[in-house]
N, C-alpha and C positions, 0 to 999 in steps of 0.2 A: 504494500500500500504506500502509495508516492505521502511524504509529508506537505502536509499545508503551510506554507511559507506565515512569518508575519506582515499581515497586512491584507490578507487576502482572504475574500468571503469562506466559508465554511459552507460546506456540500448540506445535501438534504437530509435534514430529520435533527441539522444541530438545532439545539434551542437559544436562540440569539434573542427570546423577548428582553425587552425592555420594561421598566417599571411600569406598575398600571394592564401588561398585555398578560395574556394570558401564554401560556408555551405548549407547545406541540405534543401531541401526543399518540402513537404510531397509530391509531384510527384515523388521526387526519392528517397525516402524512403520506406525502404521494406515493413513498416508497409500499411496495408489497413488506407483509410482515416476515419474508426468510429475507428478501434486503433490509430490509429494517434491524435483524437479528444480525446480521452478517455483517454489517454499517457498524455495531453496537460493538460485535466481538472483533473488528479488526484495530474498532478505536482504540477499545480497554487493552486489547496483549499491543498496540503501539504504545500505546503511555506505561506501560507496565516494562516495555523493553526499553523504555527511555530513561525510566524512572531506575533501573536496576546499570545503564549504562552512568549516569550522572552519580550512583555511589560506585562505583569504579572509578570515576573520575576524584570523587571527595576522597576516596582512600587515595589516590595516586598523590593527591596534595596534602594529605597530611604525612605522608610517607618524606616527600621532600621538606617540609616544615623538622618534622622528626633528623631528618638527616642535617640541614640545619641545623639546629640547636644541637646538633652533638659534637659542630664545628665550632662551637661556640659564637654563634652569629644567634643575634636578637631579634624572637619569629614576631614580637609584637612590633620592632621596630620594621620587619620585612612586611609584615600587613598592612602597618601604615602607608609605605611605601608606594604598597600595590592598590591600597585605597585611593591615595593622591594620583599615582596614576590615572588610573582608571577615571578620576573626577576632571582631570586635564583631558582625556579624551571625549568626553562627554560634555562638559560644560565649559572650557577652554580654560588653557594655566591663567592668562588673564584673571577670570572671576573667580579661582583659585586663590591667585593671590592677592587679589582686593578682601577676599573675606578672611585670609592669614593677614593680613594688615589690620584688618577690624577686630578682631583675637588680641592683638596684641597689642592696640590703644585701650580696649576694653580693660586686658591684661595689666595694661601701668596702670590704668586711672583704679583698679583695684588695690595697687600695690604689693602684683607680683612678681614685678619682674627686678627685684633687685632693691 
């Protein structure tokens, strides 16, 4: 079963109401009830195989965390790291560092930085 991208409508029988609507339910859904079943059963073993791939994924990263910290490298200092990253690629280092700028005026006028 090909994956559904993000961004992109959902096939028939998903229940995409909205507040207020009522959702779908395989009487009125166009599909026949063995597509309907088959729709059902190819969703759940896909999320189930995604779900079982992404803790393979979580064990490989705490594997490297663990290996880390036995080189004595600092894993909270490596997640901030990969935090700030990640906030640079998503919101740009720019608004990154306006709001590490606004922390640390905060920060003196509290009188903690020294």
């Amino acid at each position: 079963m090909a994956r559904r991208q993000r961004g992109q409508t959902p096939g028939p029988g998903h229940n995409s109401a909205g507040a207020g609507q009522e959702s779908e339910t395989p009487d009125e859904n166009p599909l026949t009830k063995t597509e309907f079943a088959r729709l059902l059963k190819d969703s759940v073993d896909q999320i189930e195989s995604l779900l079982a791939e992404r803790k393979q994924v979580n064990d490989l990263i705490a594997d490297v965390y663990t290996m880390a910290k036995s080189h004595g490298l600092d894993t909270k200092a490596i997640r901030k790291i990969i935090s700030i990253r990640a906030a640079d690629k998503s919101r740009g280092r720019d608004a990154r560092e306006a709001e590490e700028a606004t922390i640390l005026n905060y920060m003196n006028s509290l009188g903690m930085l020294g």
